[in-house]
Kinemage of the C-alpha trace (Angstrom):
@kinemage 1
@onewidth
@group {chain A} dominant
@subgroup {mainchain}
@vectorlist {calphas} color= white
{ca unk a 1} P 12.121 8.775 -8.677
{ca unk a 2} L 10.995 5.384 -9.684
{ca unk a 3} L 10.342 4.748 -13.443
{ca unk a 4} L 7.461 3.178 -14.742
{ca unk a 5} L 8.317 -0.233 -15.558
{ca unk a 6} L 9.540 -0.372 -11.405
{ca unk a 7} L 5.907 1.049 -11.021
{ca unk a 8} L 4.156 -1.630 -13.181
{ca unk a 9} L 5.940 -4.590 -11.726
{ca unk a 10} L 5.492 -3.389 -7.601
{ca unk a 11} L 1.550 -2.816 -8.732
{ca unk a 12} L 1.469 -6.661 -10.300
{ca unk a 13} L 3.288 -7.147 -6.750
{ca unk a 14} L 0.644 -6.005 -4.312
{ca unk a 15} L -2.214 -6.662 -6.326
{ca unk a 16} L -1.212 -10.159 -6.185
{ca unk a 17} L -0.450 -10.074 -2.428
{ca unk a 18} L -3.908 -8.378 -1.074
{ca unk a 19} L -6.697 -8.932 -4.037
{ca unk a 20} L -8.160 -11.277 -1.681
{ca unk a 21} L -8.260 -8.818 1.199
{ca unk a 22} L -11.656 -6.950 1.641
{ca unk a 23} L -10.044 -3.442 2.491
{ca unk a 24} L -8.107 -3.939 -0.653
{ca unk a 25} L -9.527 -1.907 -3.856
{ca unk a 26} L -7.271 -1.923 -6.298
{ca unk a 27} L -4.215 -0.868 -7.165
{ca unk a 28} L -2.985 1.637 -10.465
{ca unk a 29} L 0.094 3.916 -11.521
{ca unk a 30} L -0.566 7.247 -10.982
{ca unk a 31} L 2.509 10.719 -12.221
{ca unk a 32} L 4.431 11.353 -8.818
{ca unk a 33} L 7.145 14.673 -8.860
{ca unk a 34} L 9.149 13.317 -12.081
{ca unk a 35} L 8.415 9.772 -11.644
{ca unk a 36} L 5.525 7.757 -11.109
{ca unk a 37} L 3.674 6.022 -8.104
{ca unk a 38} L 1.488 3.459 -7.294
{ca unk a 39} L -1.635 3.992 -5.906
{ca unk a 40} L -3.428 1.827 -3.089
{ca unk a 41} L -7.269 1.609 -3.402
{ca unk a 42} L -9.144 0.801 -0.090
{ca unk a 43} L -12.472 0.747 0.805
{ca unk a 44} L -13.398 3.154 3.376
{ca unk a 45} L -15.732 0.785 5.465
{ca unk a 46} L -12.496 -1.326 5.650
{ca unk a 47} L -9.792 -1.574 8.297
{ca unk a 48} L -6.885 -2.529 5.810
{ca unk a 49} L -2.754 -2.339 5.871
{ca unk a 50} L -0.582 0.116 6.210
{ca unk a 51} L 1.497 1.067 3.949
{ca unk a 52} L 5.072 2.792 3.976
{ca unk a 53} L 5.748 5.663 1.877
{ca unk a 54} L 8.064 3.982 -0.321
{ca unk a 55} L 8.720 0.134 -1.234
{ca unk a 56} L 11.280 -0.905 -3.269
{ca unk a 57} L 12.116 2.998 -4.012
{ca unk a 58} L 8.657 3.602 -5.867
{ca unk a 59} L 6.516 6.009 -3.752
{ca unk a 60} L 2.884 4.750 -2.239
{ca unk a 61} L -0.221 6.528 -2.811
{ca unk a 62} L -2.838 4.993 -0.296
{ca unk a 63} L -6.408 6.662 -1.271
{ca unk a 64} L -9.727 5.843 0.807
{ca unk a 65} L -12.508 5.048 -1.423
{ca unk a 66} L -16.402 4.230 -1.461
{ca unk a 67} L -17.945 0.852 -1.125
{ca unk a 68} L -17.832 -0.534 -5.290
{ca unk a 69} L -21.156 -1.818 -5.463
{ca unk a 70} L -23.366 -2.547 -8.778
{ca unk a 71} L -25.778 0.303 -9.368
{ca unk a 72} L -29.401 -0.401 -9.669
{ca unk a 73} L -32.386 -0.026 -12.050
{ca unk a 74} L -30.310 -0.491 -14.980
């Protein structure tokens, strides 16, 4: 179970490692079991990395999202 300061700093961790990456999303903290998580944004339309359940004992969440794209006629 991985607390969420270990959560906060992995996130700051990948985010810095793939925010130039155009599969890459986003990343957030999300309630895993008794602990927490962090969660992988991707684009769908992306081929992007693969991730391992765990790193550094805090559990992944990879989730497949839509394009983000600026909404019109507003």
């Amino acid at each position: 179970m991985a607390t969420i300061d270990e959560a906060r700093a992995l996130k700051l961790k990948l985010i810095e490692k793939h925010k130039d990456e155009a599969w890459f999303a986003g990343a957030g903290i999300e309630p895993h079991n008794e602990g927490y998580a962090v969660r992988i944004n991707r684009n769908r339309s992306q081929i992007g990395a693969h991730f391992p359940d765990t790193i550094d004992d805090v559990p992944i969440v990879v989730v497949a999202i839509g394009d983000i794209r600026a909404l019109s006629g507003r």
